[in-house]
Each structure stands twice: as structure tokens, then as C-alpha cells.
Backbone as CSV, one residue per row, in Angstrom:
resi,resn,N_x,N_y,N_z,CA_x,CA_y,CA_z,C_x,C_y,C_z
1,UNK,-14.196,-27.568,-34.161,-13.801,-26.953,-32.911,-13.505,-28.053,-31.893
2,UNK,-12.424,-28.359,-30.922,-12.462,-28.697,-30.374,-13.359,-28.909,-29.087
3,UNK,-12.804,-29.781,-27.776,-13.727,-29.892,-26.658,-13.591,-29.224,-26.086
4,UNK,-11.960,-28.679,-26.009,-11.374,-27.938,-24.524,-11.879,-26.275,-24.986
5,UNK,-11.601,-26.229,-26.349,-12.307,-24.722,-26.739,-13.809,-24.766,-26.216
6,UNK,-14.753,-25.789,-26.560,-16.049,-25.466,-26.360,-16.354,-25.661,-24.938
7,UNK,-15.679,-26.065,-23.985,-15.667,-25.768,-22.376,-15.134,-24.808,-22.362
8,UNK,-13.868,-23.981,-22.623,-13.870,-22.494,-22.227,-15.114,-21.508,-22.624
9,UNK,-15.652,-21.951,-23.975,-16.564,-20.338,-24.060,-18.319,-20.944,-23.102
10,UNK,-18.061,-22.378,-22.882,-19.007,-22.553,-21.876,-19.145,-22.085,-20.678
11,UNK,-17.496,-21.963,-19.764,-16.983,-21.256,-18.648,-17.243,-19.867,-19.039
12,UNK,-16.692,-19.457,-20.254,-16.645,-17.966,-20.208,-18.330,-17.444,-19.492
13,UNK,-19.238,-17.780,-20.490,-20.610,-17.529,-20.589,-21.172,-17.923,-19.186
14,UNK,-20.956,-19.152,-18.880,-21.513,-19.008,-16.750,-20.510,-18.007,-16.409
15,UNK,-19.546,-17.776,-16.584,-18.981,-16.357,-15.178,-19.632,-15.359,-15.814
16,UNK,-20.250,-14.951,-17.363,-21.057,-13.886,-17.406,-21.941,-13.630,-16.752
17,UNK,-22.846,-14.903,-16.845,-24.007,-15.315,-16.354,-24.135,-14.780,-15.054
18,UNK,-22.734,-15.442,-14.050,-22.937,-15.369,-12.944,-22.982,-14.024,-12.145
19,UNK,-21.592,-13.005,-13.228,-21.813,-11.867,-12.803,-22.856,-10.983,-13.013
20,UNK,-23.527,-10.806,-13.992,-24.555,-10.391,-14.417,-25.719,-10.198,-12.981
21,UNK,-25.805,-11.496,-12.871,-26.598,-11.786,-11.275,-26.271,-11.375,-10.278
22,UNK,-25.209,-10.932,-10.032,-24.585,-10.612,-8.920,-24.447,-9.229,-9.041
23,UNK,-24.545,-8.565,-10.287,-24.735,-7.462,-10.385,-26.231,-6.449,-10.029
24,UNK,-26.811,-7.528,-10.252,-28.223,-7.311,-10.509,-28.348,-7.183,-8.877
25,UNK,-27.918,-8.409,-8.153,-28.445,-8.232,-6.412,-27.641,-7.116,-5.964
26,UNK,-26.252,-6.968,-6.245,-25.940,-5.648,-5.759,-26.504,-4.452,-5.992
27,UNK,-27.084,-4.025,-6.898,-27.720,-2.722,-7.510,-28.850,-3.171,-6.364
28,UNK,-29.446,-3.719,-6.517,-30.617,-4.066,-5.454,-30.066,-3.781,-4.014
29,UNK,-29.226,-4.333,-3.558,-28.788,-4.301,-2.089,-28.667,-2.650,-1.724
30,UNK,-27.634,-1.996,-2.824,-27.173,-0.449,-2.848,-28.627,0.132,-2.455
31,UNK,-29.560,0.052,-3.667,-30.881,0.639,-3.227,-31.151,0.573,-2.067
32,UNK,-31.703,-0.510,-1.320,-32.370,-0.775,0.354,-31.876,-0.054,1.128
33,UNK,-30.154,-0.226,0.700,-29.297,0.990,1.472,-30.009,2.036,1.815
34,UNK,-29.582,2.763,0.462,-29.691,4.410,0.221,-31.356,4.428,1.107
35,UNK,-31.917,3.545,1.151,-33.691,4.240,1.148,-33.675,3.565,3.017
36,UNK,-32.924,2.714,3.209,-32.621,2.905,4.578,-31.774,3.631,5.204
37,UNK,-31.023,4.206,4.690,-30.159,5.337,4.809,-31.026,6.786,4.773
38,UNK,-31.719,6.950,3.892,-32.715,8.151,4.269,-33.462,7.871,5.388
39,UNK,-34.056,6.903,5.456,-35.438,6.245,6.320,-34.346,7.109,8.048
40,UNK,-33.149,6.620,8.003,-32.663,7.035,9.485,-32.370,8.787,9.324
41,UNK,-31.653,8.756,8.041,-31.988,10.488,8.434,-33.131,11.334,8.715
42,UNK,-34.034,10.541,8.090,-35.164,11.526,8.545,-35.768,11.307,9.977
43,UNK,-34.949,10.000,10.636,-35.403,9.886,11.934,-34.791,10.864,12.723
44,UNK,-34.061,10.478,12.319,-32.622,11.663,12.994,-32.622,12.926,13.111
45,UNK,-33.253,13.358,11.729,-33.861,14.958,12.076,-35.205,15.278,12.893
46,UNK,-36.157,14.315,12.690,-36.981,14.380,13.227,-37.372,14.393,14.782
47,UNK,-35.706,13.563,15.520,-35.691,13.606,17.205,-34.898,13.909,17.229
48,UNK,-34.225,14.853,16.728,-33.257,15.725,16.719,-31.957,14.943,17.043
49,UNK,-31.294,13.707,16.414,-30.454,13.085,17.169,-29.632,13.615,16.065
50,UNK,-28.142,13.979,17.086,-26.906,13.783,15.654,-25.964,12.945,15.269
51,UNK,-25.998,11.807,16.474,-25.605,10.573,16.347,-26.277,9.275,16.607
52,UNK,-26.108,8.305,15.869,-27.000,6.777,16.281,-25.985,5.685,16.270
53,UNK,-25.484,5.028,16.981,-24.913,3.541,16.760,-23.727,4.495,15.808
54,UNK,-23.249,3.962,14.860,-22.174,4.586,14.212,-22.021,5.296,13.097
55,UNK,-23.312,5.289,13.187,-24.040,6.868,11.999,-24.012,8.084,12.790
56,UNK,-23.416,9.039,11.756,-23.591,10.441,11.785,-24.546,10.974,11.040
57,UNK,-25.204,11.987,11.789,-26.382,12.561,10.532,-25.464,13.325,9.620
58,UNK,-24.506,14.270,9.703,-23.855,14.705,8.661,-23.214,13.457,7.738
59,UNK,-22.723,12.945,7.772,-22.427,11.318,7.384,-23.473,11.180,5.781
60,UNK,-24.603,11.091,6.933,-26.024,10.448,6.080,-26.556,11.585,5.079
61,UNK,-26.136,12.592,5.427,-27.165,13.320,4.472,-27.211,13.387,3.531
62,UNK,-28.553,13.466,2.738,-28.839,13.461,1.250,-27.910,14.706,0.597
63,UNK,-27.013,14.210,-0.422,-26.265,14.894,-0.676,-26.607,15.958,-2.175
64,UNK,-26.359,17.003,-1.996,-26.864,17.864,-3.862,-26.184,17.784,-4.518
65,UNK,-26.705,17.683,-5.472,-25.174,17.731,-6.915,-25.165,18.893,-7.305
66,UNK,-23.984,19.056,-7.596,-23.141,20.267,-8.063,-24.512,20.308,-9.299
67,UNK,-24.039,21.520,-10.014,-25.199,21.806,-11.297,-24.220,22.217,-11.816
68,UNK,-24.140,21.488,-13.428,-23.240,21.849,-14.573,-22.933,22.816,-14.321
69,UNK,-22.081,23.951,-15.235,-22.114,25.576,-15.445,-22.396,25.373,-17.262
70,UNK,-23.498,26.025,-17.733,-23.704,25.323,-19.555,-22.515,25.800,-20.229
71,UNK,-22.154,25.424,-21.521,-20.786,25.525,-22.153,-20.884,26.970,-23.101
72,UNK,-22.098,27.666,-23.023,-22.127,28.994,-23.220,-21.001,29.588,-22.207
73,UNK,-21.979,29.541,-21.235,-21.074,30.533,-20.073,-19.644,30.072,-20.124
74,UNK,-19.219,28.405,-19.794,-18.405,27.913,-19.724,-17.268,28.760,-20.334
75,UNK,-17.619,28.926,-21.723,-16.692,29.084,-22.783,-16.232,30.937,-22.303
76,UNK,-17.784,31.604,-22.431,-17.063,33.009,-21.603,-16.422,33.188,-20.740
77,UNK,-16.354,32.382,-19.590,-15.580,32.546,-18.600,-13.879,31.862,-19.116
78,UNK,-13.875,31.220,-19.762,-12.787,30.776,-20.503,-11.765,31.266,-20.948
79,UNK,-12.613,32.428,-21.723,-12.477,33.719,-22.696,-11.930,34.671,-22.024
80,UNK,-12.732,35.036,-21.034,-12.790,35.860,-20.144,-11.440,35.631,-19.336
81,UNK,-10.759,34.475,-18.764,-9.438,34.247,-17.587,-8.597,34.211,-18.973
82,UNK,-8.520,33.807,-19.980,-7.329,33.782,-20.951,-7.285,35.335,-21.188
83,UNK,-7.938,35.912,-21.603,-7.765,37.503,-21.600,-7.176,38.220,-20.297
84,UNK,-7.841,37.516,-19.711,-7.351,38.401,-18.472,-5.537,37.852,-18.365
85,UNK,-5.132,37.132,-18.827,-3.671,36.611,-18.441,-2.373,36.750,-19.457
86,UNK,-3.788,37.371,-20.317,-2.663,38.182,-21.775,-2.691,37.329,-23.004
87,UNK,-3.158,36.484,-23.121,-3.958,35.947,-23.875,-4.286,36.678,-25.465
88,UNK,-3.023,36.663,-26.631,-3.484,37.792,-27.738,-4.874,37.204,-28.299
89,UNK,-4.829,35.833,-28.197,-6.340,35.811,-29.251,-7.049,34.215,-28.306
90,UNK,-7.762,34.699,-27.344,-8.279,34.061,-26.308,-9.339,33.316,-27.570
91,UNK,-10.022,33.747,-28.251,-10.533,32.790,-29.354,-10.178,31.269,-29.644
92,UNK,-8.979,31.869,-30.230,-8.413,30.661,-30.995,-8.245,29.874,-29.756
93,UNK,-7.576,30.022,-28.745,-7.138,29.371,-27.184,-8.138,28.413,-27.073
94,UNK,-9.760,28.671,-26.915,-10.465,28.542,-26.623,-10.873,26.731,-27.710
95,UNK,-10.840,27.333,-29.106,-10.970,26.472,-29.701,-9.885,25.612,-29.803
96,UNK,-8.942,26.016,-29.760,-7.609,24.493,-29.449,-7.875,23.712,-28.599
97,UNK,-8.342,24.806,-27.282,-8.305,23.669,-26.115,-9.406,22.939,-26.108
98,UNK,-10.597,22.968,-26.793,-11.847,22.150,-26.841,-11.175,21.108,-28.048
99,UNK,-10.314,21.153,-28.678,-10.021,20.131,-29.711,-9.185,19.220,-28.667
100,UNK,-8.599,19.448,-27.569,-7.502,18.464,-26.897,-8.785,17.543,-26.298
101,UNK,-9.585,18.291,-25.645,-10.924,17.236,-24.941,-11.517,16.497,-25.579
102,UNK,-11.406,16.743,-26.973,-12.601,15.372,-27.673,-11.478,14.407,-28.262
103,UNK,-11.843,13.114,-28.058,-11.164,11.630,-28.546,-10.999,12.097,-29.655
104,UNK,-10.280,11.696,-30.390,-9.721,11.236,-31.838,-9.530,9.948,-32.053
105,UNK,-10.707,9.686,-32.925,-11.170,8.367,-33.215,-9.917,7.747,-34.316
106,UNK,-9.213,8.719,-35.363,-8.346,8.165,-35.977,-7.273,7.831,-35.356
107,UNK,-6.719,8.022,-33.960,-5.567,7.842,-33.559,-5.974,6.954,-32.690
108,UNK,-6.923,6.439,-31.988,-7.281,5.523,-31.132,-7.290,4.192,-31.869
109,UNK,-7.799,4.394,-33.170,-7.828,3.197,-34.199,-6.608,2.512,-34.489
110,UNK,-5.680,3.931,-34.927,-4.028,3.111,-34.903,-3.886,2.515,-33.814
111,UNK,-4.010,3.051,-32.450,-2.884,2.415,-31.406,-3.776,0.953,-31.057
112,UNK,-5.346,0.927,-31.246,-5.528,-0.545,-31.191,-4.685,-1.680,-31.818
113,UNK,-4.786,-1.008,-32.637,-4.344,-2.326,-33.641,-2.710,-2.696,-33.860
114,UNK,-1.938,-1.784,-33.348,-0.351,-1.990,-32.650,-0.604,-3.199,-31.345
């Protein structure tokens, strides 16, 4: 192997290195955020303020996540709008269109390797 090869995968491996670390303090920084970011909303609700410096309490608020709908129901309601739109065999519909959503590992394989 050459020199100039074994200084690139030396370079390669410090910018891993380096990002890696830098990843690591950002995930860290994000946190302090978020938990100083609550720390003022709850000040905020607590003296009833709805603005501070250039925070909004709507801004800040702890936000909910949506909740799945499970792929039982999913699929009835599926069933259910293809029928309703004339749909002769909302079945089969149902199962085609769950075949377009999953990868196909054999065709991903060809186009790598083109």
C-alpha cells in the first residue's frame, strides 16, 4: 500500500472521529435545550406570562404526538373509502397497495450495482 493511500484512510478515520464527537456534544447541547425549554414553560405557566424576551409560550409548548391509527383499523378504513368509491374488489386494492410500500430488495440490488 502506498503512503498517500495510508494518509487518506488516516484522514478519513479523524473526520470520523471528529464527527462522531461533535455529534455526541450536539445531542447533549439539544438536550439542555429541550429541559431548558420546559424549565421556562413551566415558568411561564406558572406567572401566567405569554411572552418572555423572544419566547412564546405557544412556541414552547411540550408538544403530543400524533398516536399511530394500528394497521387493523388502518386497513378497514382502507377497505372501507375504496368501497365507498366503487371499488369492485377493495380486497385485492388493499393488498396491491401494501405491496407498492414495502422495498423490493431484488430490484434495489440490481440498480446498486448499475
Amino acid at each position: 500500500m502506498s503512503s498517500s493511500a495510508d494518509s487518506y484512510v488516516r484522514q478519513i478515520k479523524d473526520i470520523d472521529s471528529a464527527l462522531k464527537r461533535l455529534n455526541t456534544q450536539s445531542a447533549e447541547l439539544r438536550k439542555k435545550k429541550k429541559e431548558a425549554t420546559h424549565r421556562l414553560y413551566v415558568w411561564m405557566e406558572k406567572n401566567n406570562v405569554e411572552s418572555y424576551s423572544t419566547f412564546n409560550i405557544k412556541k414552547i409548548a411540550p408538544k403530543q404526538r400524533a398516536k399511530k391509527k394500528p394497521p387493523k383499523k388502518r386497513r378497514e378504513d382502507a377497505i372501507t373509502l375504496f368501497s365507498s368509491i366503487g371499488v369492485n374488489d377493495p380486497e385485492t386494492l388493499w393488498e396491491e397497495f401494501q405491496k407498492t410500500q414495502q422495498l423490493e430488495q431484488n430490484n434495489n440490488a440490481d440498480k446498486e450495482e448499475v
